[in-house]
C-alpha positions in Angstrom: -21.5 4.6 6.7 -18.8 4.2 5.0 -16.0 1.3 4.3 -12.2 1.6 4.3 -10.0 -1.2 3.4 -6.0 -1.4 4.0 -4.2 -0.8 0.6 -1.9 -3.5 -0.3 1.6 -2.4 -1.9 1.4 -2.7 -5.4 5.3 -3.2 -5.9 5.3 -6.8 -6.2 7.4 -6.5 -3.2 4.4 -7.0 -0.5 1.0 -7.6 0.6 -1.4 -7.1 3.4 0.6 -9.9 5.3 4.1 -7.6 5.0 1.8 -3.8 5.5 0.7 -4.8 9.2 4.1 -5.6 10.1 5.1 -2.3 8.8 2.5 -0.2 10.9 3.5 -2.3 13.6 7.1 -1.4 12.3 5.8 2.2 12.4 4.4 2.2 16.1 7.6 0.7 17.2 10.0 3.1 16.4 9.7 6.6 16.3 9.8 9.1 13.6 12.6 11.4 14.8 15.1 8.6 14.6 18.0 9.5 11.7 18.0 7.5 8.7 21.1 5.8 8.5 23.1 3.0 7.0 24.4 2.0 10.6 20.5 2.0 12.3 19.2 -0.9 13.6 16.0 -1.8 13.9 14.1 -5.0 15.6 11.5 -5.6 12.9 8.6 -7.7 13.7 8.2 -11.2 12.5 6.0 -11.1 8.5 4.9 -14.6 8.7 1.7 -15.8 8.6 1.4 -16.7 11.8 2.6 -13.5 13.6 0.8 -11.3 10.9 -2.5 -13.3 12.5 -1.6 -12.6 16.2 -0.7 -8.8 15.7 -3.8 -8.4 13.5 -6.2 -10.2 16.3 -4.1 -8.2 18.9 -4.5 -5.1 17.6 -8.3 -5.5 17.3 -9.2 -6.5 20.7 -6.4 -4.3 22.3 -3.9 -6.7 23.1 -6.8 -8.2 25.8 -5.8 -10.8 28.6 -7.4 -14.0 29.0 -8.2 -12.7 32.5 -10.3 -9.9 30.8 -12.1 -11.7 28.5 -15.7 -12.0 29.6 -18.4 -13.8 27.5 -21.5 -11.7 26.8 -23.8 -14.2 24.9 -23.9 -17.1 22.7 -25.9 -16.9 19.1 -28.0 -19.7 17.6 -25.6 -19.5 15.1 -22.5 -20.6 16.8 -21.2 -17.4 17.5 -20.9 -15.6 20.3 -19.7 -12.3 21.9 -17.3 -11.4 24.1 -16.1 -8.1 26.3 -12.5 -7.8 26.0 -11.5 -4.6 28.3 -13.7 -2.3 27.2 -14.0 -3.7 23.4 -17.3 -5.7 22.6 -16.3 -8.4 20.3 -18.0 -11.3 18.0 -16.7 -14.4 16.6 -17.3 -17.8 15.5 -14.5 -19.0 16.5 -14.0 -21.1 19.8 -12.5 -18.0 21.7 -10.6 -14.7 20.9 -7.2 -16.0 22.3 -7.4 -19.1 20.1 -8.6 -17.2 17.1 -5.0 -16.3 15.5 -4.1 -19.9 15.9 -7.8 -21.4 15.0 -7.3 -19.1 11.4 -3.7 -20.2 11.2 -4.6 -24.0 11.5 -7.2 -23.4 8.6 -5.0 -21.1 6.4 -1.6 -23.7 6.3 -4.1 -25.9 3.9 -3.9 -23.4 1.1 -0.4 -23.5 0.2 -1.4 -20.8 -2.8 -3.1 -18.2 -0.5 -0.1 -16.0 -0.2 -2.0 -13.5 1.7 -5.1 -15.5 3.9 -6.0 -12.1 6.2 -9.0 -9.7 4.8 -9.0 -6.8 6.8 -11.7 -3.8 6.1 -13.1 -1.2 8.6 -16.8 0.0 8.6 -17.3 3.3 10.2 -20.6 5.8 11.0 -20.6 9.4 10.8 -19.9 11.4 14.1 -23.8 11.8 14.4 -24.6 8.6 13.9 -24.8 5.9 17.2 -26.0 2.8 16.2 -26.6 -0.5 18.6 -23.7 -3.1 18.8 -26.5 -5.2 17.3 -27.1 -3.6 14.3 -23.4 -2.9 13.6 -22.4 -6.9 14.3 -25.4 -7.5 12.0 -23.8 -4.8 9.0 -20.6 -6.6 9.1 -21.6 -10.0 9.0 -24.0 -8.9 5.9 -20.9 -7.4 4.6 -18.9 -11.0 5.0 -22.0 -12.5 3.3 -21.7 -10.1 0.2 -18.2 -11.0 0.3 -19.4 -14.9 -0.2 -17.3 -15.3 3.2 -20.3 -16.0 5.5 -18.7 -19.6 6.8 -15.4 -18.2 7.2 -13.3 -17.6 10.3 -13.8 -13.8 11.5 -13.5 -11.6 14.9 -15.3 -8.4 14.5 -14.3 -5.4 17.0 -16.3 -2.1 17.5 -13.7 0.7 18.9 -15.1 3.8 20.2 -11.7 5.7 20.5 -12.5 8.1 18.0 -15.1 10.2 17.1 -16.4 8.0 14.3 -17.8 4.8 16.3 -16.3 2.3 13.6 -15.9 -1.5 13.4 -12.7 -3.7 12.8 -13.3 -6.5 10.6 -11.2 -9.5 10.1 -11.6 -12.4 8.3 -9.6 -15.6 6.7 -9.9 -16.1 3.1 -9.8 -19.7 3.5 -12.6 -21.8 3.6 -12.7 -24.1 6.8 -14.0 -27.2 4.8 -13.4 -26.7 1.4 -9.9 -25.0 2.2 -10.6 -23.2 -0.9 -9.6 -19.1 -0.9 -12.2 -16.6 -1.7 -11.9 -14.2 -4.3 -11.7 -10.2 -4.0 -12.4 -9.3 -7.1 -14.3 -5.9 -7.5 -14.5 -6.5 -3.4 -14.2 -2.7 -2.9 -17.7 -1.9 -5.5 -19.4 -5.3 -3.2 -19.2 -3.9 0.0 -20.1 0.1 -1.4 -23.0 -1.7 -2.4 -23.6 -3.5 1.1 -23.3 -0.2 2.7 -26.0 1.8 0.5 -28.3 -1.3 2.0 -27.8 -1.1 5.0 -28.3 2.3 5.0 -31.8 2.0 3.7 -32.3 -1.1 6.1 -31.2 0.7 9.5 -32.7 4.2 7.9 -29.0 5.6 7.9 -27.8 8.9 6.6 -26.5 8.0 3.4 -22.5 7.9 2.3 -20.6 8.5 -0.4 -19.5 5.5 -3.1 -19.0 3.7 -5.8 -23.1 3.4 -5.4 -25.4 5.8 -4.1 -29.5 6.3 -3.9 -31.8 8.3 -6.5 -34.9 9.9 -5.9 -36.6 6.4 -5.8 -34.5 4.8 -2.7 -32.9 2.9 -5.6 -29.2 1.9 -5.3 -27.7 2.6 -8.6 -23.9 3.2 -9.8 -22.8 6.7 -8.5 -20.8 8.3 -11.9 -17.2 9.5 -11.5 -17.1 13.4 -11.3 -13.5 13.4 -12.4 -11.8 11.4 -15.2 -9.8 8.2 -14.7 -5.7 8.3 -14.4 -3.9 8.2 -16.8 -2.6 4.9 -18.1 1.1 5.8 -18.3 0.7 7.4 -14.5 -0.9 3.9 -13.1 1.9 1.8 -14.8 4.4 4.4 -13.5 3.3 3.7 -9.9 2.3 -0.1 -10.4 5.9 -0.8 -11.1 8.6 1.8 -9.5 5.8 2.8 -6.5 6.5 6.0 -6.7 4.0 9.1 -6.7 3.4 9.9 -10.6 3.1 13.7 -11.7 -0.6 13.2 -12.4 -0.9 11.9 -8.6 0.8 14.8 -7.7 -1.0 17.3 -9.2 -4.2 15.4 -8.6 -3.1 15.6 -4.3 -2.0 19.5 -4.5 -4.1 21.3 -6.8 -7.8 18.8 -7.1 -9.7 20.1 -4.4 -8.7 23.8 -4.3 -9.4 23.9 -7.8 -13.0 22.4 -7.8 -14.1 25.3 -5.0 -12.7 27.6 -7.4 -14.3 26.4 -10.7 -17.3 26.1 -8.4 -17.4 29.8 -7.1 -18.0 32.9 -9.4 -14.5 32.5 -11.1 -13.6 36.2 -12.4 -10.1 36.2 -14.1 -7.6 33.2 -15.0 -5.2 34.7 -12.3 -7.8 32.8 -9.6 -6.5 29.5 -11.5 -2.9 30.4 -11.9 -2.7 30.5 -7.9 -3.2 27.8 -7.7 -1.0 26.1 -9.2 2.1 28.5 -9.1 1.7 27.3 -5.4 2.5 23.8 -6.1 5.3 24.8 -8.4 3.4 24.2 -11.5 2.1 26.2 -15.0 -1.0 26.0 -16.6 -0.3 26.3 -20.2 -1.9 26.6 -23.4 -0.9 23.5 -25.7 -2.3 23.1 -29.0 -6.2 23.6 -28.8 -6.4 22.8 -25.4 -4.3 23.1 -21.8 -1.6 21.8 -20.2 -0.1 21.7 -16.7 4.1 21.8 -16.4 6.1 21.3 -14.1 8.0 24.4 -13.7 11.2 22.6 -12.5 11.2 20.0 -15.6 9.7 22.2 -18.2 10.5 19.9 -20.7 9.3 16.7 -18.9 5.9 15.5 -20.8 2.8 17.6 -19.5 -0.4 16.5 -17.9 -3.9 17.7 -20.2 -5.5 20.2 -17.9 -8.9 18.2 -18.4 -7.7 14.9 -16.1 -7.6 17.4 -13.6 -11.1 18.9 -13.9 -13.5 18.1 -16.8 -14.2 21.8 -16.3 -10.5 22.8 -16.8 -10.6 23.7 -20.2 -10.7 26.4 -22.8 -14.4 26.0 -24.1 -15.9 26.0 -20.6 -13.7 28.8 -19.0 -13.2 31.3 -22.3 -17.4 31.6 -22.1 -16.8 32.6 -18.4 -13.7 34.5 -17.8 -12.5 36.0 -21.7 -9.3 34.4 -23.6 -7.0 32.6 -21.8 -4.3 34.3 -20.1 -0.6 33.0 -19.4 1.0 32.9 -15.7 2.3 35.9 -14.6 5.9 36.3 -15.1 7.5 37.6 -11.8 10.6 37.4 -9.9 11.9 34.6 -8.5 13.7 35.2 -4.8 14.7 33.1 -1.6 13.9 34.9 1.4 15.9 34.4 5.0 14.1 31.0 5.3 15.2 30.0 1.5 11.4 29.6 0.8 10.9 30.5 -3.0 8.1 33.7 -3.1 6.6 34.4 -5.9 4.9 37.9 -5.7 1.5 37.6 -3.7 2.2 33.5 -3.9 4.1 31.0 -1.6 5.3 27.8 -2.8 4.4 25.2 -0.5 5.3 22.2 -2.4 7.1 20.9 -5.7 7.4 17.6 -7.5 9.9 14.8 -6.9 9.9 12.1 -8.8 12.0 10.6 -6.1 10.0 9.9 -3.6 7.8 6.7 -2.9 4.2 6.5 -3.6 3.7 6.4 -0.1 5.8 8.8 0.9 3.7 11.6 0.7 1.8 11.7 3.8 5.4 11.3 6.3 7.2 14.4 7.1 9.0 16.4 4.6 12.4 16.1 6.3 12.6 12.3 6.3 10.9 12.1 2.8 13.5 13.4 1.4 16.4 11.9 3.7 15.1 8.7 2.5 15.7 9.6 -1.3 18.7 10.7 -0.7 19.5 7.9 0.8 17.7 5.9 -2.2 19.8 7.9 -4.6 23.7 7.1 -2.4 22.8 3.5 -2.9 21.7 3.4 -5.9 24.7 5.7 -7.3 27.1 3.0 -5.2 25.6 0.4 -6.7 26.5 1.6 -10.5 30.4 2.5 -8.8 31.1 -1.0 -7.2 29.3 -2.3 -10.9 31.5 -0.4 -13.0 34.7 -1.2 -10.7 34.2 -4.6 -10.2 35.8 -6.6 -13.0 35.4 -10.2 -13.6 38.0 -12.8 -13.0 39.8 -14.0 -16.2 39.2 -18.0 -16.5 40.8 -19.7 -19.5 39.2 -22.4 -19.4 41.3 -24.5 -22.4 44.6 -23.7 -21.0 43.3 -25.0 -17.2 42.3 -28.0 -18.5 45.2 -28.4 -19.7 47.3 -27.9 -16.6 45.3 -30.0 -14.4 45.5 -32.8 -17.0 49.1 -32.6 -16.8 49.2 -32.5 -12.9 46.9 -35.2 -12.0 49.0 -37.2 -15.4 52.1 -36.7 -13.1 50.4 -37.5 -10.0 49.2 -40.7 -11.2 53.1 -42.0 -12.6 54.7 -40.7 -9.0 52.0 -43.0 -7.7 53.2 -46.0 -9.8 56.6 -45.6 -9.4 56.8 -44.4 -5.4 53.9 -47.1 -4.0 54.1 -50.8 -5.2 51.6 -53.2 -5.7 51.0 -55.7 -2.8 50.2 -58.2 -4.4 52.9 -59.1 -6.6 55.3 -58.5 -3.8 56.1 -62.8 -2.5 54.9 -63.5 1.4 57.5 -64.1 4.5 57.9 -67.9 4.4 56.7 -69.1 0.9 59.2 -70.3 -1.7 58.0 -69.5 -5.1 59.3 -72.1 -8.1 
């Protein structure tokens, strides 16, 4: 079994709260629609409270109160409930009044900017296991978590062909009103899984854990090297896909069946990335991928791709290293670049938004186009715009004088009452 939790954006700009509203945002309107400045769209509520409903909604498939039908009741308060077709648990007083039950609890904690914890469980295609046993893996999973006594509504969905399990849950204590923290919660509930495999005698997953020979759950070891540091800042703060990311998405896997297989020449490796637009390189001692449409931009080392991408593993194996090919470059009818035997399918542009690389080509780059008009409109209306000149002696100045004028027409144009003698008295 294996765990999947929602990213979060990590812009600054959202969080879980704003992401549901956006694949709400997504369902709603459909992907052929132009992107325009004059488009309107009726985006869905972000707050709390509507985040909660659409959340709760989504899980039990937007189920009537008519449809609801209550299964059982748990010594531990709990209870389950068939809500057309989807089998749920919860320990709250009902799944209609859940969303409002969590809401109630979450408006304590004025800090908790983000109250919802949303993961997924989910069982290979082989794999069937009781409704029992996966209620009892997600509330082991919540007890990990150290979120046992909170609010939650768990959901199993068979609409795929991974039987899989929705789980949410309120971050906020219901006593204590205190939120829980999700620190390292991804490696936590890796490590549930591996148990729960060896509880419910489970095929064993993939991880940040895994089993040795003994049935022992130690740390599973990273087969490829961490990012970069200057990549993850890149993306942390202008979300946008770095070049490591990109090379990492277009050239990774192909290149591990490769270095896997009998590798015979380096041309095997240059397909590669010539495909994706890119060089391999030799810099230094060592290699380097390019970009071959900023060959000056700063290069990614060969060995953050693949520990095994380097010249004291492959010179052993294939002879000296060998430079790309140099062919012609042509367009054909289509305007698709060909190079010889080799296709480009794809190229880097540091454009485009982190996220933006599993949409459609065609509104990928509509939308950095439109990115870049704003942006470049922006600096024009900047440079035009020119700031009002306010001397702010010389006014002074003039509204002294005014008001001073003011204030002797009032003297002289409106007398004073009072020394002005009354109708009918005789002053001596």
């Amino acid at each position: 079994m294996v765990v999947v939790i929602p990213k979060k954006r990590r812009d600054g700009k959202s969080s879980f709260l704003k992401l549901v509203s956006y694949l709400s945002f997504r369902e709603d309107n459909p992907g052929d629609i132009p992107v325009t400045a004059d488009a309107f769209f009726d985006r869905p509520s972000t707050s709390k409270t509507a985040t909660f409903d659409r959340l709760i909604d989504y899980i039990d498939r937007h189920a009537s109160p008519e449809s609801q039908h209550l299964i059982t009741h748990l010594p531990d308060g709990s209870h389950r409930i068939l809500c057309e077709g989807v089998l749920c648990q919860t320990n709250t007083l009902s799944i209609e009044t859940a969303s409002s039950e969590m809401n109630a609890v979450a408006s304590n904690n004025r800090r908790c900017l983000d109250p919802v914890y949303h993961f997924i469980l989910s069982w290979p295609e082989e794999e069937t296991p009781e409704a029992s046993q996966v209620f009892d893996s997600a509330l082991f999973c919540l007890k990990e978590m150290g979120m046992v006594d909170h609010q939650y509504v768990f959901a199993i969905h068979r609409d795929t062909d991974n039987l899989h399990c929705h789980v949410a849950a309120n971050r906020i204590h219901p006593l204590s009103y205190r939120a829980v923290n999700l620190y390292n919660d991804v490696k936590i509930l890796h490590k549930a899984c591996r148990k729960l495999e060896l509880k419910y005698d489970w095929k064993p997953d993939n991880g940040c854990w895994k089993r040795d020979q003994n049935h022992q759950i130690i740390r599973a070891e990273s087969q490829y090297p961490s990012a970069p540091r200057a990549a993850t800042q890149f993306e942390y703060h202008e979300d946008k896909e770095s070049f490591y990311s990109y090379v990492v998405r277009t050239c990774r896997t192909e290149l591990t069946s490769i270095l896997k297989g009998p590798l015979q020449e380096w041309e095997e490796a240059h397909a590669v990335f010539l495909r994706a637009h890119l060089e391999l390189k030799k810099k230094g001692s060592g290699l380097a991928i390019y970009d071959k449409n900023c060959p000056n931009n700063v290069p990614l080392k060969a060995s953050s791709l693949h520990p095994q991408l380097t010249l004291s593993k492959l010179v052993p194996r294939i002879g000296e290293f060998e430079s790309a090919p140099r062919v012609m470059e042509f367009k054909n009818e289509q305007g698709e670049v060909t190079l010889t035997n080799y296709m480009v399918s794809s190229h880097y542009d540091d454009r485009l938004h982190l996220r933006d690389h599993q949409a459609r080509m065609t509104r990928r780059l509509e939308r950095a186009e439109a990115r870049e008009e704003l942006k470049l409109r922006y600096q024009t209306d900047k440079k035009e715009a020119k700031c009002p000149s306010f001397d702010a002696k010389n006014r002074f100045r003039t509204l002294s004088m005014t008001f001073r004028f003011r204030r002797a027409h009032v003297c002289v144009a409106v007398r004073d009452p009072l020394t002005q003698p009354r109708a009918g008295i005789v002053r001596a």
